[in-house]
N, C-alpha and C positions, 0 to 999 in steps of 0.2 A: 952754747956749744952743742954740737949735734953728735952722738953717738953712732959708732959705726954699727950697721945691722947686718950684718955677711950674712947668708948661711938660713937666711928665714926661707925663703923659696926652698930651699932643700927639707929642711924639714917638714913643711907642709906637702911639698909631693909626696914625700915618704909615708904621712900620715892617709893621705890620699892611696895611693895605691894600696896600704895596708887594708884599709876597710874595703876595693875592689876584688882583692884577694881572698880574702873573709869570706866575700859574698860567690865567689867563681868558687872557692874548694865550697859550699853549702851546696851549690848548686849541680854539681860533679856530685856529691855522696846522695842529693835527691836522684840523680838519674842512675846510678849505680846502682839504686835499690828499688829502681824502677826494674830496669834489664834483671835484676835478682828474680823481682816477682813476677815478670813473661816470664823468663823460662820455666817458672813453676808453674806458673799456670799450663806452660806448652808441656812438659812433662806429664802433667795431669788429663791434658785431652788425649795425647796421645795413648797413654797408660788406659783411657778411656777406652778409646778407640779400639784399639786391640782387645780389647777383654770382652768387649761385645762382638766385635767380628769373629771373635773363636766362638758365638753359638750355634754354630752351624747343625740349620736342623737334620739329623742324622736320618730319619725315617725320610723325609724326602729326597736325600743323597741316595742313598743306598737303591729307592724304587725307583727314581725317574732318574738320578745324577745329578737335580739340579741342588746350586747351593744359593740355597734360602737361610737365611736368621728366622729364629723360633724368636718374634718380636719381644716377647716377654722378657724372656730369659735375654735376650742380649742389650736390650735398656735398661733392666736392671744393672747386670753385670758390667755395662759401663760405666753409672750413676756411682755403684759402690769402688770402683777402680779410682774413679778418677776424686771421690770423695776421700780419701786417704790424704790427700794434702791439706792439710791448716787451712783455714780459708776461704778455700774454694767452694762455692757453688756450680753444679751443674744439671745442665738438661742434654739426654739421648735420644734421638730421634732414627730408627727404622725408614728408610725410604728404598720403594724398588723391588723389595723385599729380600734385598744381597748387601746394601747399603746403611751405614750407620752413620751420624752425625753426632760430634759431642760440642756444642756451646759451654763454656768454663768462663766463671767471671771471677775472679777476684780481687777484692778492695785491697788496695794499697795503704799502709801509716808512712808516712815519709818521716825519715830523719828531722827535718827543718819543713815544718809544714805550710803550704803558700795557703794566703787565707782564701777563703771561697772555694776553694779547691779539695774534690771528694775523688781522687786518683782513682781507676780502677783498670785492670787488664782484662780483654774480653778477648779469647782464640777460639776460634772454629777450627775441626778435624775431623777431614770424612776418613772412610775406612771401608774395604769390601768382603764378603764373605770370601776365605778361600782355605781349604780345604784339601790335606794330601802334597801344598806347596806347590801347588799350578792353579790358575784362577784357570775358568776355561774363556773359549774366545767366542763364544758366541753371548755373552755379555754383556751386555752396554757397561763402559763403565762411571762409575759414581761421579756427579757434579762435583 
């Protein structure tokens, strides 16, 4: 005599989609703490950014009007700005001599980590000297 088997296809799909599921919420909390760590890094360039464009070198404002970065002081002042975030690595770059650049990298730990895989976030953010709240227009402005 043969036993009746109802009911086995249902539980296997159930078991089946359960490990799907498993696998889609792992995959939702890696990229949720992906976007966590952009925007910290984009917070970081930016915070960058601005803290070196405010070096405006004041002795050449005042004699010609023009607004130049005192390169020094506004690569530093980036470097330490944007260095305030856990993390992060950064380089300021001066171009133009009005323009600032901050490249921010930051290595990512994922929740569920894929193997082979060394995540990291990398934002660029230019930024121009400006001075008094009017850039002027004879400028080029920043790449």
């Amino acid at each position: 005599m043969r036993r009746r088997q109802a009911g086995q296809t249902l539980v296997m799909f159930a078991l089946t989609l359960a490990f799907v599921f498993v696998g889609l919420i792992a995959l939702i909390g890696d990229a949720a703490v992906l976007l966590y760590q952009y925007d910290q890094a984009n917070s970081a360039a930016l915070l960058g950014v601005q803290a070196g464009a405010a070096a405006v070198d004041l002795n050449a404002f005042y004699a010609t009007g023009a607004q130049q970065l005192r390169v020094d002081l506004a690569q530093s002042n980036c470097q330490q700005a944007a260095a305030q975030f856990p993390g992060v690595s950064a380089s300021c770059q001066v171009t133009n001599g009005h323009c600032i650049t901050a490249n921010v990298t930051k290595s990512v730990s994922l929740p569920l980590p894929i193997p082979g895989a060394n995540p990291q976030v990398q934002i660029t953010r230019t930024g121009q000297a400006v001075f008094g709240g009017l850039a002027p227009s004879n400028i080029q402005p920043c790449p």
